[in-house]
TIPA-859574 format. One line per field, with one value per residue: residue in one letter; x, y, z of N, C-alpha, C in turn. Coordinates in nm, 2 decimals. Each point is the difference from the previous one (the first is absolute). Example, Ala and Ser with C-alpha at 12.3 -4.5 7.8 and 13.67 -1.06 7.14 Angstrom:
2
residu c(A S)
nu c(1.32 -0.04)
nv c(-0.57 0.11)
nw c(0.78 -0.07)
cau c(-0.09 0.09)
cav c(0.12 0.11)
caw c(0.00 0.00)
cu c(0.09 -0.08)
cv c(0.12 0.11)
cw c(0.00 0.08)
***
This chain:
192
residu c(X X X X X X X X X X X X X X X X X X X X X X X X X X X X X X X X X X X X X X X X X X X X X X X X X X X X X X X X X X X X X X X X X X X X X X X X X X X X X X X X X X X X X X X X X X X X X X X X X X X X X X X X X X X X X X X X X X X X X X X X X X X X X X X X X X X X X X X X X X X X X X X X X X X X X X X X X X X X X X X X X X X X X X X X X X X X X X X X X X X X X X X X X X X X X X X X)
nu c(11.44 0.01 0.08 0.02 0.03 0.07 0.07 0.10 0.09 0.02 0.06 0.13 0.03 0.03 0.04 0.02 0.08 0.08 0.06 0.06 0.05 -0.03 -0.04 0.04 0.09 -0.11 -0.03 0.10 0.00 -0.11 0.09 0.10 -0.05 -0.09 0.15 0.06 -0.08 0.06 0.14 -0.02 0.09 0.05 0.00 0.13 0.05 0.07 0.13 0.11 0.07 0.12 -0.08 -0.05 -0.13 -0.08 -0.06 -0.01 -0.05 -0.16 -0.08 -0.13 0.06 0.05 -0.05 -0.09 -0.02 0.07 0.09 0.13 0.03 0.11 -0.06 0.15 -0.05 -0.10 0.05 -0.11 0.03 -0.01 0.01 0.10 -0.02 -0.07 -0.11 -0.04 0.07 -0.08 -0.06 -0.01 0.05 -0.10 -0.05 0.06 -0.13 0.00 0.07 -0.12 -0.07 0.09 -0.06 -0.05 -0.02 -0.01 -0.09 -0.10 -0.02 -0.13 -0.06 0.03 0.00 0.14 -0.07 0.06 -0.11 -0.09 0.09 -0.12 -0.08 -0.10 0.03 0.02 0.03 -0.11 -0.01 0.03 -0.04 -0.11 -0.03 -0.01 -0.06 0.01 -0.12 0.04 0.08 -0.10 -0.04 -0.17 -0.05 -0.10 0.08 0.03 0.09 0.01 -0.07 0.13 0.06 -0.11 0.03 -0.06 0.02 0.13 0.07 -0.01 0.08 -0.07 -0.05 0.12 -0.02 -0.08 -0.03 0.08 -0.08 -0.11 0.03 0.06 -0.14 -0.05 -0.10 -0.05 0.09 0.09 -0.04 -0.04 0.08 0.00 -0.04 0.03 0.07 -0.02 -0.03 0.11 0.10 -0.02 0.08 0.08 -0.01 0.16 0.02 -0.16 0.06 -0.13 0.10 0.00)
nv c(8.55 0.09 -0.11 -0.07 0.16 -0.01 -0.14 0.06 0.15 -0.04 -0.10 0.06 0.05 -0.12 -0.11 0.09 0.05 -0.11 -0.02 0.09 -0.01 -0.11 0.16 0.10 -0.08 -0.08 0.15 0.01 -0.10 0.05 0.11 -0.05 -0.07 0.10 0.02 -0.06 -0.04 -0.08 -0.05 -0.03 -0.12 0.10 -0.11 0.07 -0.09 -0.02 0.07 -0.11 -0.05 0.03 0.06 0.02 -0.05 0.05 0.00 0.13 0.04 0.02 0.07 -0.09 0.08 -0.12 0.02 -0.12 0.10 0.01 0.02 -0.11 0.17 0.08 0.10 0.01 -0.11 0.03 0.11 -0.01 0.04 0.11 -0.04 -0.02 0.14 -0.04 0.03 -0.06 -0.05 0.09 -0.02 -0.12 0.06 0.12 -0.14 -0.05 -0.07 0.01 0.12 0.02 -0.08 0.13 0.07 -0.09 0.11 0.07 -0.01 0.02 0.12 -0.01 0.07 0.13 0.06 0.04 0.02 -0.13 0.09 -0.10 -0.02 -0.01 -0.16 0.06 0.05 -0.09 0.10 -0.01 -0.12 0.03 0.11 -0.05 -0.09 0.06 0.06 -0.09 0.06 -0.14 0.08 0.10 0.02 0.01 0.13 0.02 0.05 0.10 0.01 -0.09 -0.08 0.06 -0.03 -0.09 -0.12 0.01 0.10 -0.04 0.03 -0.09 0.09 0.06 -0.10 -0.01 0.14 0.04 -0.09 0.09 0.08 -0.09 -0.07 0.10 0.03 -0.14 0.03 -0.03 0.10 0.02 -0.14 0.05 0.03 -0.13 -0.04 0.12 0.04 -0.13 0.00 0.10 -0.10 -0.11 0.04 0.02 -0.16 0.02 0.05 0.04 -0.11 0.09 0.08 0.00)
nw c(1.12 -0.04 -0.05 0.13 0.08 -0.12 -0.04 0.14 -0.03 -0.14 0.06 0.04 -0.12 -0.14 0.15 0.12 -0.13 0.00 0.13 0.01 -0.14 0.08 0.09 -0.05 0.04 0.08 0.08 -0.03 0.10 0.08 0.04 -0.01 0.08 0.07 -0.06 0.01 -0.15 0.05 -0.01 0.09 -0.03 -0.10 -0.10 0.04 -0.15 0.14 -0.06 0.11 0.17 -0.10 -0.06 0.14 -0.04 0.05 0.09 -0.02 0.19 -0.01 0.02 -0.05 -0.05 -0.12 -0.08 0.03 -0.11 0.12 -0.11 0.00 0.00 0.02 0.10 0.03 -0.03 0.10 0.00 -0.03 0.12 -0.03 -0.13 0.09 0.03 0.10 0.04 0.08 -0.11 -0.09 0.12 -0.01 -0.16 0.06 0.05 -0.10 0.07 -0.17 0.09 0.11 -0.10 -0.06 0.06 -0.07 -0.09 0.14 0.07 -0.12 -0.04 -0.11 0.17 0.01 0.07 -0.03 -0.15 -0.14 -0.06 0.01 -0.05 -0.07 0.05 -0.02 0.05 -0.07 0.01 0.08 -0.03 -0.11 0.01 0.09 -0.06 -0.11 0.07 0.04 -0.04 -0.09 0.06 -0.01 0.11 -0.12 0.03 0.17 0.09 -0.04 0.01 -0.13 0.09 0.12 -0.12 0.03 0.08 -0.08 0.01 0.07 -0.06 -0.10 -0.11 0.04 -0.05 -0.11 -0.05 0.06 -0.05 -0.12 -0.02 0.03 -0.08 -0.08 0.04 -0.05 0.07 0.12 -0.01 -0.13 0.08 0.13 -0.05 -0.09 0.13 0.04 -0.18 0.03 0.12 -0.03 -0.06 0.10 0.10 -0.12 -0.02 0.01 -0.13 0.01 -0.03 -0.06 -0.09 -0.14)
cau c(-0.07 -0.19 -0.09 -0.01 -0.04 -0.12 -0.10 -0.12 -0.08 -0.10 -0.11 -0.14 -0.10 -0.10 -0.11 -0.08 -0.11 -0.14 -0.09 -0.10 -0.07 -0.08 -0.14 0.01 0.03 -0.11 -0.11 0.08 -0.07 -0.08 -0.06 0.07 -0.05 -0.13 -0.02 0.02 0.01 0.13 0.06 0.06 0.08 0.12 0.17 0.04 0.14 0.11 0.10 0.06 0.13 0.08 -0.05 -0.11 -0.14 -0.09 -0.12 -0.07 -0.13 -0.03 -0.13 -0.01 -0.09 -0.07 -0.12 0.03 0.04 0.11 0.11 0.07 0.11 0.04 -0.09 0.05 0.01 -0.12 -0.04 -0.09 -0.05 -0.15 -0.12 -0.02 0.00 -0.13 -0.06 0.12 0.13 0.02 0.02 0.13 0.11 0.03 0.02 0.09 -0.04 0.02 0.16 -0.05 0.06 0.13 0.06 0.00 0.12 0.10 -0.02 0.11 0.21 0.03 -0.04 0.03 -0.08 0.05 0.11 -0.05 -0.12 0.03 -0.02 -0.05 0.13 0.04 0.10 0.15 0.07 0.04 0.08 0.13 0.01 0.05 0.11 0.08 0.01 0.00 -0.12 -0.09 0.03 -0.11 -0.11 -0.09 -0.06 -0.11 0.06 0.13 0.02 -0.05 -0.18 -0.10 0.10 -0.08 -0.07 -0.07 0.04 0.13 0.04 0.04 0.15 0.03 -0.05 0.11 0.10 -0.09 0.03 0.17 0.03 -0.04 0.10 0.15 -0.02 -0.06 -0.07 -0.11 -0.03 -0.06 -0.14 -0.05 -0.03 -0.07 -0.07 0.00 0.02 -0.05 -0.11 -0.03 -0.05 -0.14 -0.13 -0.01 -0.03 0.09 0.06 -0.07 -0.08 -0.13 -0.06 0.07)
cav c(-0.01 0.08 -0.11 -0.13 0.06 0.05 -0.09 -0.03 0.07 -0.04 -0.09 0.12 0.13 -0.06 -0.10 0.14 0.01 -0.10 0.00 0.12 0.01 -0.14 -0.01 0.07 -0.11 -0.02 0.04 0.08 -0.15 -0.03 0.11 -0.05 -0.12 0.09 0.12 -0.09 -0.17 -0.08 -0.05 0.16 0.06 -0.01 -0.06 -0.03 -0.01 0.20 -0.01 0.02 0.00 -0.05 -0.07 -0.17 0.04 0.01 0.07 0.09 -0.05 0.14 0.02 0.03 0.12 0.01 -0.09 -0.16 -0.02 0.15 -0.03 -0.04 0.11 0.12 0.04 0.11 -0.04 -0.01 0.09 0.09 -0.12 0.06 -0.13 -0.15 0.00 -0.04 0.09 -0.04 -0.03 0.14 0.04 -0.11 0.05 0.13 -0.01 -0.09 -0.09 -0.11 -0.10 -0.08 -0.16 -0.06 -0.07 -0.11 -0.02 0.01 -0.11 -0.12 0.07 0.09 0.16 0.07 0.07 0.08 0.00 0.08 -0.08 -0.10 0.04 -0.11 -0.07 0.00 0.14 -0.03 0.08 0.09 -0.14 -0.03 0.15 -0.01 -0.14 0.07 0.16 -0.06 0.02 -0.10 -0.11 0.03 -0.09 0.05 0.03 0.06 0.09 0.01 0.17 0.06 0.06 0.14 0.08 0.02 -0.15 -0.02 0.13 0.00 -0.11 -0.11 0.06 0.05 -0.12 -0.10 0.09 0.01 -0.14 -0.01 0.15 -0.03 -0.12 0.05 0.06 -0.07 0.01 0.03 0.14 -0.01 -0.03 0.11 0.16 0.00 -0.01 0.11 -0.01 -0.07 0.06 0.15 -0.01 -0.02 0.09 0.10 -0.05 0.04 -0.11 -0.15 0.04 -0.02 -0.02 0.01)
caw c(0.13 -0.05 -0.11 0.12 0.05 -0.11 0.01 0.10 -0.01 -0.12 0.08 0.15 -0.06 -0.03 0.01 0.04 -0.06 0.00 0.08 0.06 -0.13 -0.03 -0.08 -0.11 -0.12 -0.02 -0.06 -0.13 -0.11 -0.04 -0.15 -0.15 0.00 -0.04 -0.08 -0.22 0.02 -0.02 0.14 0.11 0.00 -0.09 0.00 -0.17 0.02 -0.03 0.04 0.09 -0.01 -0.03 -0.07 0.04 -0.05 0.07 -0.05 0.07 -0.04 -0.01 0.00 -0.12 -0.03 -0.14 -0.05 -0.04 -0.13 0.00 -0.03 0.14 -0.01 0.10 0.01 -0.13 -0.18 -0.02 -0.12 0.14 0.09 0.09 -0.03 0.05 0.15 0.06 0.09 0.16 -0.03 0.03 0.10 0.05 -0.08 0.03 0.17 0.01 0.02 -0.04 0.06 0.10 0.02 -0.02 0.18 -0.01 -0.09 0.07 0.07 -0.05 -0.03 -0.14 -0.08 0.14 0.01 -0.08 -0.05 -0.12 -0.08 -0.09 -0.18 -0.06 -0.09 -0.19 0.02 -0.04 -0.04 0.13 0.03 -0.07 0.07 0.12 0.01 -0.04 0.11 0.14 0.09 0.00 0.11 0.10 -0.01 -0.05 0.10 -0.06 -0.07 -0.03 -0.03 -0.10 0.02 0.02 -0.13 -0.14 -0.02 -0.13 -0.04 -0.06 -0.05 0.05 0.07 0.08 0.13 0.00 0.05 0.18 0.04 -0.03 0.11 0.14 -0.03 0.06 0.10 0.08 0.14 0.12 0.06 -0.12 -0.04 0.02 -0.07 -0.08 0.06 0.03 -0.08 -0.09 0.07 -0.04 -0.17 0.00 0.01 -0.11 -0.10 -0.11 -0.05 0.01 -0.14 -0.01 -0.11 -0.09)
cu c(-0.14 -0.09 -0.09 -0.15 -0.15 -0.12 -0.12 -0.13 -0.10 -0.13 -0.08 -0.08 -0.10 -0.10 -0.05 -0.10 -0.14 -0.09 -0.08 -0.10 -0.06 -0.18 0.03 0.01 -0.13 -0.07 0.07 -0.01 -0.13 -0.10 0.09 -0.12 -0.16 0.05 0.03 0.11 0.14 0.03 0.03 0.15 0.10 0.14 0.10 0.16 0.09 0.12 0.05 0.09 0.07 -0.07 -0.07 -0.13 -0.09 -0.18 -0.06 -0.13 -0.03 -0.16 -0.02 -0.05 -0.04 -0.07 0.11 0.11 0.08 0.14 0.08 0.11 -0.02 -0.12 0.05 -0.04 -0.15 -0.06 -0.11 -0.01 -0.15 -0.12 0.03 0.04 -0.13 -0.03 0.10 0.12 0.06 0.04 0.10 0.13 0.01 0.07 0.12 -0.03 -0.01 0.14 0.01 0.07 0.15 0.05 -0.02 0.20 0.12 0.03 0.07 0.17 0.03 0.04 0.11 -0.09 0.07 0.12 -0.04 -0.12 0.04 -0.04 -0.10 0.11 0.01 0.05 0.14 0.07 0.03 0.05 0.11 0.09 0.08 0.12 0.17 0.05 0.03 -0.12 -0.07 0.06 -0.07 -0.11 -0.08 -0.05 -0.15 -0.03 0.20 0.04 0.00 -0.17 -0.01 0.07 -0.12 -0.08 -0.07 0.02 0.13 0.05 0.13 0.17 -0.04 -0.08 0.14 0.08 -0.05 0.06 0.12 0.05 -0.03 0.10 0.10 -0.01 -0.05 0.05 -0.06 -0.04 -0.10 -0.12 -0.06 -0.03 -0.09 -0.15 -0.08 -0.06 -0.19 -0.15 -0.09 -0.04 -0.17 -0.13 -0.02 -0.02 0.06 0.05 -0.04 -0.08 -0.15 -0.07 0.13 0.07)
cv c(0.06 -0.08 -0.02 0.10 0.07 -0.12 -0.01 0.07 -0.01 -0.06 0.02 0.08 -0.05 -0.04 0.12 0.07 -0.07 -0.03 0.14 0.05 -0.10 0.00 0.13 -0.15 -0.05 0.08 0.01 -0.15 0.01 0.14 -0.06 -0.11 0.06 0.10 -0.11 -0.15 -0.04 0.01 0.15 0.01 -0.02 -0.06 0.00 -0.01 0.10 -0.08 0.04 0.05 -0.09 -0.09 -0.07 0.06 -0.06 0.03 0.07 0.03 0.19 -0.01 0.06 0.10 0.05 -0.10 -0.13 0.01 0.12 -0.08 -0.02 0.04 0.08 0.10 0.17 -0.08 -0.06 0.15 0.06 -0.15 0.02 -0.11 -0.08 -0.04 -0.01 0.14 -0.06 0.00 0.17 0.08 -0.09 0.06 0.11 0.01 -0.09 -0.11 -0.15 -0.10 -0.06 -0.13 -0.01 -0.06 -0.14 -0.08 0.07 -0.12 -0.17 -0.02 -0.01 0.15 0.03 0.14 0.17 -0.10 0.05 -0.08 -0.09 -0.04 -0.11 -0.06 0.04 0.18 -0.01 0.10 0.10 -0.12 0.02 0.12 -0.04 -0.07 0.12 0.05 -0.14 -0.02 -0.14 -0.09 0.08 -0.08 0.12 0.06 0.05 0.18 0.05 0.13 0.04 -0.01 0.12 0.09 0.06 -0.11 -0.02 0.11 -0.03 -0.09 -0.14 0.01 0.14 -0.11 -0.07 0.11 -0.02 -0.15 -0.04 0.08 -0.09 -0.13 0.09 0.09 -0.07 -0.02 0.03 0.13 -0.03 -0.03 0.06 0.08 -0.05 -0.09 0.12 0.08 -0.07 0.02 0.14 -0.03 -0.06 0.11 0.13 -0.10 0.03 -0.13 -0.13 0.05 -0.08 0.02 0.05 0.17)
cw c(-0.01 -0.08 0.09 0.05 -0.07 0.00 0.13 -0.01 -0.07 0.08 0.12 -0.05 -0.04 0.02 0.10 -0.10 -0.09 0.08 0.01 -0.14 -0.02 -0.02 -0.10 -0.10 -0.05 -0.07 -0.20 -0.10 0.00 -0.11 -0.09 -0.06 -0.10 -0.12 -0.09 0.07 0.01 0.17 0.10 0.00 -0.13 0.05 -0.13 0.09 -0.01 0.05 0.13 -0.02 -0.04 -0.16 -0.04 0.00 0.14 -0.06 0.10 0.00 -0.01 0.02 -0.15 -0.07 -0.13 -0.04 -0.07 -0.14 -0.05 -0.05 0.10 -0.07 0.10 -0.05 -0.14 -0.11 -0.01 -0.11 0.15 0.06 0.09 -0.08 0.04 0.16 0.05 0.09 0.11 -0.05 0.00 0.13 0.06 -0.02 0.04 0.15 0.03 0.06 -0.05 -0.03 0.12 0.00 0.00 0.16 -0.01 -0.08 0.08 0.09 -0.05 0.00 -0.14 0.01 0.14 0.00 -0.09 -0.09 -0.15 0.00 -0.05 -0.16 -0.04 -0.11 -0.16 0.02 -0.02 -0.04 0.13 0.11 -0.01 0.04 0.13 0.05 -0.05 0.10 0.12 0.07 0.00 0.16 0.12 -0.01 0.02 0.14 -0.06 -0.07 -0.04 -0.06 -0.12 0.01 0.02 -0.04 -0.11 -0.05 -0.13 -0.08 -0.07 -0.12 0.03 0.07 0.11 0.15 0.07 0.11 0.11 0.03 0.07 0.20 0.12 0.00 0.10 0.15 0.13 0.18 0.07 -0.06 -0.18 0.00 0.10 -0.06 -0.13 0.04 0.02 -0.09 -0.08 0.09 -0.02 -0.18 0.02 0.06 -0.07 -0.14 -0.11 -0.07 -0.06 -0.22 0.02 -0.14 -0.11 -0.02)
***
């Protein structure tokens, strides 16, 4: 029953915060647009629910010729993060667009990150653990476990945990949770 209730919610929050973040949205395309060349916004293929691949969108915040891996197997990712993309990643802002990927009904608004498609092993992880029948949130309780910080089995465990604890009250709390992780900027890797 919380599936149905979760979905509205997704959508009242969303399209609210799109609307009321609609000129931060602007002004954040057009410094992406003045600090370095290529598109405003990043798309790459990530895994859903149930095994199904989507593409998530993001505000772009590395340079055109940054390898299409998880930001742990970039080695320092600080050369290839942009002046705006820097502040975007500290502020959590360049997950903005995912409200677009809620909206659609790739994303909800808590669940697990979603794995890029060539992460086959934390794929394969999940699916192991039960976690591939969530559907991918913008944040999730292994984010405000440690989000880039942790590794790939302690991501499955948090996964595993909200899987078996899942509701209303849960994702509040990691709503809650994932607010306090941004205005302390934990978690977020910036360099090697």
């Amino acid at each position: 029953m919380y599936n149905f209730f979760k979905r509205i919610i997704d959508l009242a929050l969303s399209l609210g915060a799109l609307i009321i973040f609609s000129p931060l949205f602007l002004i954040l395309c057009l410094l992406i647009k003045m600090d370095s060349k290529g598109p405003v916004f990043f798309k790459q293929k990530r895994a859903g629910e149930n095994e199904s691949y989507f593409m998530i969108y993001k505000f772009r915040t590395m340079r055109t010729d940054t390898p299409n891996v998880s930001t742990d197997k970039l080695g320092d990712p600080s050369i290839y993060i942009t002046k705006v993309g820097r502040f975007l990643r500290k502020t959590s802002l360049d997950e903005l667009p995912q409200l677009l990927n809620i909206i659609n009904g790739d994303m909800t608004i808590v669940g697990p990150r979603p794995a890029l498609y060539n992460q086959y092993e934390l794929i394969a992880a999940r699916k192991k653990a039960g976690v591939h029948v969530l559907k991918p949130g913008l944040t999730g309780y292994a984010q405000v476990k440690g989000r880039d910080l942790i590794s790939d089995e302690e991501k499955v465990a948090y996964d595993h945990h909200y899987l078996e604890n899942f509701s209303f009250l849960f994702d509040i709390k990691i709503i809650w949770l994932t607010a306090i992780s941004v205005v302390k900027s934990e978690g977020v890797r910036m360099n090697g």
